[in-house]
MARSETOR-539299 format. One line per 2 residues: their letters; for each residue x, y, z of C-alpha. Coordinates in steps of 0.1 Angstrom, whole numbers. Layout:
# MARSETOR-539299
a	X Y Z | ...;
END
This chain:
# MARSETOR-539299
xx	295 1528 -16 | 262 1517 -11;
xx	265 1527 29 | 274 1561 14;
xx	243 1567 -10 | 219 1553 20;
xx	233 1578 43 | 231 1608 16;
xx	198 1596 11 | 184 1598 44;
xx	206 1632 52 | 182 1648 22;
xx	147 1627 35 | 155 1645 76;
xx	166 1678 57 | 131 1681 40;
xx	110 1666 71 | 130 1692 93;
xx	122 1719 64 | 82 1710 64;
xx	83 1711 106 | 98 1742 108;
xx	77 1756 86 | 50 1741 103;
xx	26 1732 72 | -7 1728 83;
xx	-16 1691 80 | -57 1676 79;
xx	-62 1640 78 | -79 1630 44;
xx	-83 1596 62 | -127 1595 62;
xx	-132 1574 96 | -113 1605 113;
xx	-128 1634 94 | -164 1618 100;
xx	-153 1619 139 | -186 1640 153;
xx	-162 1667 163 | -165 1676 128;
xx	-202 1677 119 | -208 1715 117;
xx	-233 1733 142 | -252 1761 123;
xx	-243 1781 156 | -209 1780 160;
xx	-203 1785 125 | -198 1822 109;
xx	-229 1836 82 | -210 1869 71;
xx	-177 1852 58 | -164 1823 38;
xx	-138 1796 34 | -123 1785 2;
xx	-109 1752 -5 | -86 1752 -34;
xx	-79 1715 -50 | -46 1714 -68;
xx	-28 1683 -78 | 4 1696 -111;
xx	32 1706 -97 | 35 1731 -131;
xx	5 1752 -121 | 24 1761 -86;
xx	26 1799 -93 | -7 1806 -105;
xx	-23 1782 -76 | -4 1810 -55;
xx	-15 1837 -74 | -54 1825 -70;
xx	-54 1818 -32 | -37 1851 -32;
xx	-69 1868 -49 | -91 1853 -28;
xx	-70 1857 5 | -72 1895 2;
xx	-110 1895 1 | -129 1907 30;
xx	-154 1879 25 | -132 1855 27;
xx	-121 1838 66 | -95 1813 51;
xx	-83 1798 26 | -75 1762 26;
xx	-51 1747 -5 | -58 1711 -4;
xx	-25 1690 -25 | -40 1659 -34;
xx	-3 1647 -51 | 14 1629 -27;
xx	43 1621 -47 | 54 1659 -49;
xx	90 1660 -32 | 84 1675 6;
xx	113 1704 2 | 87 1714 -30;
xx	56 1716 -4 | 78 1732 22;
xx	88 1762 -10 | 52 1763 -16;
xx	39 1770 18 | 64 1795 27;
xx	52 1811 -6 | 20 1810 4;
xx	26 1826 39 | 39 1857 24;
xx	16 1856 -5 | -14 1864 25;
xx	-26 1899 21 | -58 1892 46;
xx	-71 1856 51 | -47 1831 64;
xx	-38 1807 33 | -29 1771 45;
xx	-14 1741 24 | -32 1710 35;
xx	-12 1679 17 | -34 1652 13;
xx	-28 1618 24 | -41 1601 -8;
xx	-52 1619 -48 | -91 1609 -40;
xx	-112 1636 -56 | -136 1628 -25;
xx	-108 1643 -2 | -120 1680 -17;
xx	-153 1670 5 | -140 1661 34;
xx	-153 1681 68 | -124 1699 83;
xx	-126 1714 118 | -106 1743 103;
xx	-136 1755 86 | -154 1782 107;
xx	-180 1795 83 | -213 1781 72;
xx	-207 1786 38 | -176 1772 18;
xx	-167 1777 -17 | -149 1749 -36;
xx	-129 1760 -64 | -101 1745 -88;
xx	-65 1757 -95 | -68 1774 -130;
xx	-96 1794 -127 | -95 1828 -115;
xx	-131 1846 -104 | -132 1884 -101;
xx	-138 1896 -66 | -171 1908 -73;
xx	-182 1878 -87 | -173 1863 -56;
xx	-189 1888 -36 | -224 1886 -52;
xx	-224 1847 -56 | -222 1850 -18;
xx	-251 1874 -18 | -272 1849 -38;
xx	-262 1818 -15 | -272 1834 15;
xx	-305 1841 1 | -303 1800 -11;
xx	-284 1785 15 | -296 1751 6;
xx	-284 1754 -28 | -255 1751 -49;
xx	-243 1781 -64 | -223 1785 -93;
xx	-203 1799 -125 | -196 1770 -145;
xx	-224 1747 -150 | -232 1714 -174;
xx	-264 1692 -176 | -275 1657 -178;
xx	-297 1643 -206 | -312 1612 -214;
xx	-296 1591 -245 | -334 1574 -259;
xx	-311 1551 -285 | -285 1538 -260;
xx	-308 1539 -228 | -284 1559 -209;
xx	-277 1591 -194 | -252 1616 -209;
xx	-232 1644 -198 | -243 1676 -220;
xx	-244 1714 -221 | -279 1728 -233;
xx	-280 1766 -240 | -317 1767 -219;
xx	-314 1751 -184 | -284 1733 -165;
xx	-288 1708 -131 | -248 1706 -127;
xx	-225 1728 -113 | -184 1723 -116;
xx	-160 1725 -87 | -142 1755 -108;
xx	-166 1774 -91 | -190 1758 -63;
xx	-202 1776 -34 | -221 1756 -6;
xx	-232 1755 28 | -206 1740 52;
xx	-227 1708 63 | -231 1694 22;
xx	-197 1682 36 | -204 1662 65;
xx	-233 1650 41 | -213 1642 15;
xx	-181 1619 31 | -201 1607 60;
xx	-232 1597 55 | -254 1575 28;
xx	-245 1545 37 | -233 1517 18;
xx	-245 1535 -15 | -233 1565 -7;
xx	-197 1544 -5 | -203 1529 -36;
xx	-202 1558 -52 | -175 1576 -34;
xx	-153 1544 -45 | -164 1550 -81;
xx	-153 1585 -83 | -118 1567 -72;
xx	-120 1543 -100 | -131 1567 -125;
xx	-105 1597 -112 | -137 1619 -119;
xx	-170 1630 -113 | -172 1640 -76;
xx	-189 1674 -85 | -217 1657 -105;
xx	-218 1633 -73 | -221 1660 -49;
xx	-250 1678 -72 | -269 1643 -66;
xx	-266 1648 -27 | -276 1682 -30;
xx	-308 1677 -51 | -315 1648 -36;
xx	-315 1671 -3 | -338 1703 -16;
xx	-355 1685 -48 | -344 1718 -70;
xx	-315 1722 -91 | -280 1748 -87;
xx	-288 1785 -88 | -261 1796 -120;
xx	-243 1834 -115 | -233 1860 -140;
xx	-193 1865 -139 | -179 1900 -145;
xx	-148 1878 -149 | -141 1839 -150;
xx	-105 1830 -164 | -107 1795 -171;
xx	-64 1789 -181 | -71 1750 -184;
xx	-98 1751 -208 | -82 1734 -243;
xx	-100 1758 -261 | -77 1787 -248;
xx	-56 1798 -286 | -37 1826 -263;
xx	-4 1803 -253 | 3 1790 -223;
xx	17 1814 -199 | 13 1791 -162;
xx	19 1755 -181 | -17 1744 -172;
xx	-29 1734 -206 | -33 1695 -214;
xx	-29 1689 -176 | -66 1689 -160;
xx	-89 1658 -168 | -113 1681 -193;
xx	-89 1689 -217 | -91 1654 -232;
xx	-134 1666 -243 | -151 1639 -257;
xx	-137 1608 -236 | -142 1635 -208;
xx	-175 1636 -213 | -184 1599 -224;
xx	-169 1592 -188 | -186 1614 -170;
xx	-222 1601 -188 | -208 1569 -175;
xx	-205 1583 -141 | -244 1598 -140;
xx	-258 1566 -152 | -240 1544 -122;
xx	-247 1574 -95 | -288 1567 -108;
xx	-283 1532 -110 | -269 1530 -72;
xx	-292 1556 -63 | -325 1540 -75;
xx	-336 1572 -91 | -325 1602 -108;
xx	-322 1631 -83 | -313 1657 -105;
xx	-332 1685 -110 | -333 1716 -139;
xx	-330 1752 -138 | -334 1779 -161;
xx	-317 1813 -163 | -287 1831 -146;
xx	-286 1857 -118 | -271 1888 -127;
xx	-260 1916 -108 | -270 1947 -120;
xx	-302 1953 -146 | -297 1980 -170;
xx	-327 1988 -191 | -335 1971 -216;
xx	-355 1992 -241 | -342 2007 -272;
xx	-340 2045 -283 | -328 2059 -316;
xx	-303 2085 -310 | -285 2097 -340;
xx	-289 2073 -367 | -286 2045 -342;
xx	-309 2021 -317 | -287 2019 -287;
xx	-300 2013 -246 | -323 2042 -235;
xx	-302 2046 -207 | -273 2051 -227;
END
């Protein structure tokens, strides 16, 4: 009996395998000595100005169709070159991948989409440098978020007149807790020096930066975003200020559909709620203070710098005229 159940066993394992191979799943090693191999440091010259790469993160098997309907979004754009879904579950069954990446191929209306299963969860895999990406700019995003199209388009705009900088939808701050003597993880309505991986777009090379070099601190901290399960974006706003001494340039969305926020009170239509890290707010938070202390205690110093304001992308007038019995826009 025994002999039996082994042999059904491994019958299922070769059926998936031979599924995932015939389907040809793209495949990136999210091993760090191989993606730091030279022969993936970007070269500003080789590397596309006038188009983008995305690079999905998704992880809950229950937020499958609205992963596909996101890359889908994105795939049709004429900004976009690719689109790169990076699975950091490596439990998920291989016949479910295999589904998921046929879906995928015929949910491409432009762009090529491509599953990339990762080899381990790290958060720091979302960083690594791929040879796959052909663009100088790259946009990180999550899987519940959905950005209109012309959001997308005029963040791009704005990066390629900030290259250096992160640009972004979402964004948070840090603060300084004069009671405890330690930093905390905040939102002020005035100024932000955070931007979240729902939305980050970048230049290709942050990358490269980010996984490869730093040294031993720079490993330190990788391995505490590990331990902690959080906090690579606020690590990678540290590299990036550290690198330009200014803070994230924050964009005006016509439309940013956040499904995994807690605070959504409209159901939950794609099974996302409860399942990202941020749903759980205030231990969320106390973490991720946690998380900006250590990065400034490895660091030495605190790299982090403010901004103030949004960029919008159109400017209306602003005056008021009374016409009728009301005080509406002039140009109304």
């Amino acid at each position: 009996m025994g002999a039996y159940v082994a042999a059904i066993s491994f019958f299922f394992f070769f059926l998936s395998l031979s599924i995932a191979l015939c389907l040809r799943i793209p495949t990136v090693s999210s091993d760090t000595a191989s993606a730091c191999h030279p022969s993936n440091q970007p070269h500003r010259r080789t590397l596309r100005s006038d188009q983008l790469t995305v690079l999905i993160n998704g992880y809950s098997e229950s937020r499958l169709p609205l992963l596909r309907s996101i890359a889908a979004s994105f795939s049709a754009s004429p900004l976009v070159s690719s689109v790169l879904v990076l699975w950091g579950n490596p439990s998920t069954p291989p016949l479910t991948l295999s589904q998921f990446a046929h879906n995928l191929s015929l949910s491409s209306w432009g762009a090529a989409i491509s599953l990339v299963p990762q080899l381990s969860s790290s958060l720091n895999a979302r960083f690594l440098p791929r040879s796959s990406i052909k663009t100088r700019a790259v946009l990180v995003c999550d899987d519940d978020v959905e950005v209109d199209p012309k959001t997308v388009e005029f963040a791009f705009k704005m990066w390629r007149g900030n290259p250096d900088r992160l640009i972004g939808v979402f964004v948070r701050s840090h603060d300084i807790d004069l009671t405890r003597k330690e930093w905390i993880y905040t939102v002020h309505p005035d100024k932000y020096s955070i931007v979240l991986t729902k939305f980050m777009m970048m230049k290709t090379e942050y990358l490269f930066k980010y996984s490869c070099e730093g040294g031993p601190p720079m490993r330190e901290m990788r391995r505490l975003v590990d331990e902690m399960r959080n906090c690579e974006d606020i690590l990678m706003n540290f590299v990036v200020a550290e690198e330009t001494n200014a803070g994230p340039l924050m964009v005006g969305a016509e439309r940013a559909r956040d499904w995994g926020d807690p605070r959504n009170e409209d159901g939950d239509a794609y099974g996302v709620r409860d399942v990202g890290l941020s749903s759980r707010r205030a231990e969320h938070r106390k973490r991720r203070g946690e998380c900006i202390t250590e990065f400034h205690r490895i660091w030495g110093r605190m790299p982090l710098r403010y901004s103030y304001g949004k960029l919008v992308s159109s400017v209306g007038e602003q005056g008021l005229c009374k016409k009728g019995p009301k005080l509406v826009p002039c140009d109304h």
